[in-house]
Structures are given as C-alpha cells and as structure tokens.
ZAZALUM-422895 format. One record per atom (N, C-alpha, C): residue number from 1; atom name; x, y, z. Coordinates in nm, 3 decimals. Example, Ala and Ser with C-alpha at 12.3 -4.5 7.8 and 13.67 -1.06 7.14 Angstrom:
! ZAZALUM-422895
  pos  site     east    north       up
    1     N    1.319   -0.569    0.780
    1    CA    1.230   -0.450    0.780
    1     C    1.320   -0.330    0.780
    2     N    1.285   -0.225    0.708
    2    CA    1.367   -0.106    0.714
    2     C    1.290    0.003    0.787
! end
This chain:
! ZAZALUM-422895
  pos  site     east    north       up
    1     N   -0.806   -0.547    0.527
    1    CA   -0.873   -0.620    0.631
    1     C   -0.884   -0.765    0.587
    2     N   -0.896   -0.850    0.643
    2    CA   -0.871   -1.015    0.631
    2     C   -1.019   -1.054    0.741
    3     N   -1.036   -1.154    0.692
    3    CA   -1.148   -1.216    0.839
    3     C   -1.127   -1.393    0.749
    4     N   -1.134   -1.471    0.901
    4    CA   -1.201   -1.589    0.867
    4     C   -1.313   -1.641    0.787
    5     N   -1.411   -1.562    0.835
    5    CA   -1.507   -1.561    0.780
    5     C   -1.529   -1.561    0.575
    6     N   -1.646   -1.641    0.571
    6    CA   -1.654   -1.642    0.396
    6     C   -1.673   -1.528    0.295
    7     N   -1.643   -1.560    0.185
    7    CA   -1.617   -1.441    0.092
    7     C   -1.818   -1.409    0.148
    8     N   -1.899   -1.482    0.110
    8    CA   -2.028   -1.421    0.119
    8     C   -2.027   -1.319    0.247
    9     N   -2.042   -1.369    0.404
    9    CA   -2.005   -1.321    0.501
    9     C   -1.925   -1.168    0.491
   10     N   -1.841   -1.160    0.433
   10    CA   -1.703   -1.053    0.439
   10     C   -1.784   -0.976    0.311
   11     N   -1.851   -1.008    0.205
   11    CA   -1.889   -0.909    0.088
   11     C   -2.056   -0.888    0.155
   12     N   -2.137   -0.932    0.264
   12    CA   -2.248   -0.876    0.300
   12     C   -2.237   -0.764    0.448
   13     N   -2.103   -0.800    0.493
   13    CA   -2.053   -0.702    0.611
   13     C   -1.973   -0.594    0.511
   14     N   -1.914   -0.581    0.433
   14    CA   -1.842   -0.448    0.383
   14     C   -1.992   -0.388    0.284
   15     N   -2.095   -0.429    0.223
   15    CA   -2.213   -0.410    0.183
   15     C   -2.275   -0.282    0.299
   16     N   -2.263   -0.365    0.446
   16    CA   -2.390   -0.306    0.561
   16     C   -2.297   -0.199    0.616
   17     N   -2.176   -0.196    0.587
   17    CA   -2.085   -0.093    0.664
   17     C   -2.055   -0.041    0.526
   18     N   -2.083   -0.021    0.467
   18    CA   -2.025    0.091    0.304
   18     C   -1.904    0.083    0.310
   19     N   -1.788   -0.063    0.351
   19    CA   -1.692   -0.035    0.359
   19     C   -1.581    0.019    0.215
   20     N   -1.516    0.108    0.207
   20    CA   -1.437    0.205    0.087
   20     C   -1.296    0.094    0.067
   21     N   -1.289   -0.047    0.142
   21    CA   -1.158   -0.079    0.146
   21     C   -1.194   -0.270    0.108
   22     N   -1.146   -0.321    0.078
   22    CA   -1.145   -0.477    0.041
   22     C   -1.096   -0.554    0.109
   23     N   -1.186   -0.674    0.154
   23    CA   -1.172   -0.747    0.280
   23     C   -1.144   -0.940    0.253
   24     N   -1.038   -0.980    0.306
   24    CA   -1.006   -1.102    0.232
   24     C   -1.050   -1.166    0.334
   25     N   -1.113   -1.273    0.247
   25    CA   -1.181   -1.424    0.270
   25     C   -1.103   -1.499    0.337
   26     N   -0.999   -1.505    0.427
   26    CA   -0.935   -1.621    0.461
   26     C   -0.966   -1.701    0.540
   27     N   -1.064   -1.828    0.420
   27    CA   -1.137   -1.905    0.484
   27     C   -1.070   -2.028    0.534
   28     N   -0.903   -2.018    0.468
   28    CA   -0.850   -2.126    0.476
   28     C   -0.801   -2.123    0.635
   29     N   -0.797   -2.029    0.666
   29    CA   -0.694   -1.995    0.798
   29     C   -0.535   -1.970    0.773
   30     N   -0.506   -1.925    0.673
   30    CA   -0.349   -1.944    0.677
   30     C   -0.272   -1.808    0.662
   31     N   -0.354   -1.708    0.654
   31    CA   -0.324   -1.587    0.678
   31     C   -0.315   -1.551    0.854
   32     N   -0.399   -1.590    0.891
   32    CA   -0.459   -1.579    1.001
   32     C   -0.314   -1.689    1.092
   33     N   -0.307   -1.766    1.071
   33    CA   -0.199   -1.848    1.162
   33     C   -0.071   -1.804    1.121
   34     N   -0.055   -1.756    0.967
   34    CA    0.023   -1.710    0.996
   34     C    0.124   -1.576    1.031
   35     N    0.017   -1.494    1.097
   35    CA    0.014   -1.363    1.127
   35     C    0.043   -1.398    1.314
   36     N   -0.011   -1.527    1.317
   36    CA    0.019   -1.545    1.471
   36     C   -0.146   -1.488    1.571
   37     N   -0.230   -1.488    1.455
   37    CA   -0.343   -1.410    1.520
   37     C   -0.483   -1.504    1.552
   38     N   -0.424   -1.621    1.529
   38    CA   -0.571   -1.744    1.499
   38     C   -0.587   -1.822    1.634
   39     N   -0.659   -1.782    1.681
   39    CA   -0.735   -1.837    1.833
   39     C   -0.723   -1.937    1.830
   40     N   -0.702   -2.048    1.966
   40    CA   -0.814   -2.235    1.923
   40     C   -0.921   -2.250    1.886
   41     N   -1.007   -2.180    1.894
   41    CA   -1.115   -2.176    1.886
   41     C   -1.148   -2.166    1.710
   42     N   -1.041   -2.142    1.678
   42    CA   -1.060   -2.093    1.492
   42     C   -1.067   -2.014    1.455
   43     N   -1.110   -1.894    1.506
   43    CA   -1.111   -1.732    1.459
   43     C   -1.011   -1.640    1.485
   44     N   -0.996   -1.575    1.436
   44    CA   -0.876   -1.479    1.409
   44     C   -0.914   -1.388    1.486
   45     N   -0.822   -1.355    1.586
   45    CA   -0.826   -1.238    1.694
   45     C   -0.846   -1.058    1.633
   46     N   -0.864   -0.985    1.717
   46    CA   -0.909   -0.854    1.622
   46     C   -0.743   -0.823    1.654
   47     N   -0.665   -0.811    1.562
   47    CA   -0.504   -0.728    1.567
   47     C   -0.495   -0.616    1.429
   48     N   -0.447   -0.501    1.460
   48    CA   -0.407   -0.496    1.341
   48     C   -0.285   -0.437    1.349
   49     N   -0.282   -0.556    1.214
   49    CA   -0.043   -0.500    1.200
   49     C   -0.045   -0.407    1.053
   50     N    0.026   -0.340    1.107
   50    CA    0.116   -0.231    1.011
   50     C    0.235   -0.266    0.935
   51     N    0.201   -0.292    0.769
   51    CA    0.318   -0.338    0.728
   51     C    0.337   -0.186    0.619
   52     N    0.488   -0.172    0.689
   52    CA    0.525   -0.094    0.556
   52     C    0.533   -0.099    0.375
   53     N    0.586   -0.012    0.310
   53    CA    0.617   -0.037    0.142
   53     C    0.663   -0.183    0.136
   54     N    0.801   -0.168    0.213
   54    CA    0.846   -0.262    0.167
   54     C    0.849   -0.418    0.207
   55     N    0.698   -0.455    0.302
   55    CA    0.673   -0.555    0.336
   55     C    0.678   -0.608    0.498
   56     N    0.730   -0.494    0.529
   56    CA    0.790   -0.502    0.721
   56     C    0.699   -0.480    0.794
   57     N    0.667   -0.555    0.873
   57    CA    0.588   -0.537    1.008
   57     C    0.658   -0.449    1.082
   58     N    0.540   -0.341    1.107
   58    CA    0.617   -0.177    1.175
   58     C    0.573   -0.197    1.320
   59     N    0.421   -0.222    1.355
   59    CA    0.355   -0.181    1.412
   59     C    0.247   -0.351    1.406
   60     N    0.212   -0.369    1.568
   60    CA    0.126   -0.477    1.553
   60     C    0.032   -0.436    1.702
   61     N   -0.090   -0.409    1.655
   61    CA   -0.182   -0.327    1.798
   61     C   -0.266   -0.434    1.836
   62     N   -0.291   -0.544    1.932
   62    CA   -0.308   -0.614    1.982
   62     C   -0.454   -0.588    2.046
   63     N   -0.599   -0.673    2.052
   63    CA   -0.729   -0.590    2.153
   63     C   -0.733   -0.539    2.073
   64     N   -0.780   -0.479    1.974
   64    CA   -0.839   -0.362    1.885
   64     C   -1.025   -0.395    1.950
   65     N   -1.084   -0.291    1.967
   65    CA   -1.170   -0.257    1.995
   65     C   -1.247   -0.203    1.900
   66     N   -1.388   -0.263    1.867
   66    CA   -1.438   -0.222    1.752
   66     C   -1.493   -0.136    1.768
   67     N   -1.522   -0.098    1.870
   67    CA   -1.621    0.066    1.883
   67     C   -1.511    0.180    1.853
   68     N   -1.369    0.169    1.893
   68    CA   -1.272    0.292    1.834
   68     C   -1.165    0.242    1.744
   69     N   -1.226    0.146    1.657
   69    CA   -1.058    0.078    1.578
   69     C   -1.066    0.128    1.492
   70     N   -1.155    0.235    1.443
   70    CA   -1.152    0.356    1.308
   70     C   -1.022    0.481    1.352
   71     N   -1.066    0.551    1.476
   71    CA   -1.002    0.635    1.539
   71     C   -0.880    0.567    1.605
   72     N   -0.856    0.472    1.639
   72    CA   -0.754    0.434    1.695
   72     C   -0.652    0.379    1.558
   73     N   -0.690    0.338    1.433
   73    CA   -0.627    0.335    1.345
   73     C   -0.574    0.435    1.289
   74     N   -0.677    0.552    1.267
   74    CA   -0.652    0.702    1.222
   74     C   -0.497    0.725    1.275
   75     N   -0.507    0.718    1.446
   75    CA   -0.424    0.738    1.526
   75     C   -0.307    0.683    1.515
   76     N   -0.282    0.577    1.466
   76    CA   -0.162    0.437    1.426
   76     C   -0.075    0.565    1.346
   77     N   -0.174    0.482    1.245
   77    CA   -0.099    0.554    1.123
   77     C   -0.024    0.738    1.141
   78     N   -0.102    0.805    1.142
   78    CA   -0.019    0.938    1.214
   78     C    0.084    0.895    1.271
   79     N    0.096    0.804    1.377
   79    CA    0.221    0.776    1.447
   79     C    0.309    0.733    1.377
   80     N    0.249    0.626    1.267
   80    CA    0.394    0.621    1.175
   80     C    0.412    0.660    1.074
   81     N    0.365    0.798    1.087
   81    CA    0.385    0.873    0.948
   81     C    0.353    0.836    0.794
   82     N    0.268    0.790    0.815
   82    CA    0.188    0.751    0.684
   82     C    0.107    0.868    0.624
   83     N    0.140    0.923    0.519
   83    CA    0.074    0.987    0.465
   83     C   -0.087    0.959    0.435
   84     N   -0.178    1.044    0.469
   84    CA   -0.311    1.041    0.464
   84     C   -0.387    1.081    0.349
   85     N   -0.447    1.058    0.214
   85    CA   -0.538    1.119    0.121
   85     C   -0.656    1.227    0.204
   86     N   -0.631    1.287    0.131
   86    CA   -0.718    1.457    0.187
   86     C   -0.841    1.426    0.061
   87     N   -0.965    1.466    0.144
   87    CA   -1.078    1.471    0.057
   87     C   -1.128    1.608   -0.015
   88     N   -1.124    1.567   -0.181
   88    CA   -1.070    1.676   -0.273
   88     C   -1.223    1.724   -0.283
! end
C-alpha cells in the first residue's frame, strides 16, 4: 500500500487498523504520478494495480471502494491466480 500522506499519518493509520502489511510514505508524490494515479488536487486516487514476480502490471482496478477493497482484493487476486497463505 503507498499513500501520499506522511510516514507519521501512514504509521498511526496501519497502528488504528492493525494493519499485517507496510505502507509507503510517498510524500514526495512520485510514486503516485507515476503510477498515473495522482489527482490535481495532490492526492493519489484509491487504485489498486497488480504487479506480478516479475514486475508487470497485470491488473489495475480503478474506484476501489473502501468499505469492500479487502473483499474485492481477496477477489483480484483469486482471479489472477495468486497463490494465498492459509492460516496454520
């Protein structure tokens, strides 16, 4: 996950959501522009792209909705056959 937003910002939101995954600071904007995802306004649109092993943009889901972008990610991935970790 990436956000505009500051490392403080991005390490007190993965804190309040117990997030299990690491979230980059890109405070500069240059991830963000250059993903093609950075508003005028300055903030980085909610997208999320699917890059394979070997660096390829598979998959780019446009509108992600935060009330189902857990389940609708779940859902991505199945579609492109990404193997899932099973809880041991």
């Amino acid at each position: 996950m990436a956000s505009t937003d500051s490392l403080a910002d991005n390490t007190a939101f993965a804190r309040k959501n117990e997030a299990s995954f690491p979230i980059l600071a890109d405070v500069e904007k240059t991830l963000a522009a250059d993903y093609g995802v950075l508003s005028p306004s300055g903030y980085a649109a909610r997208v999320n792209v699917y890059i394979d092993p070997t660096g390829v943009v598979v998959r780019v889901d446009k509108g992600v909705n935060p009330r189902s972008a857990g389940a609708d990610l779940l859902v991505a991935l199945k579609e492109l056959d990404v193997p899932l970790a099973t809880a041991d």
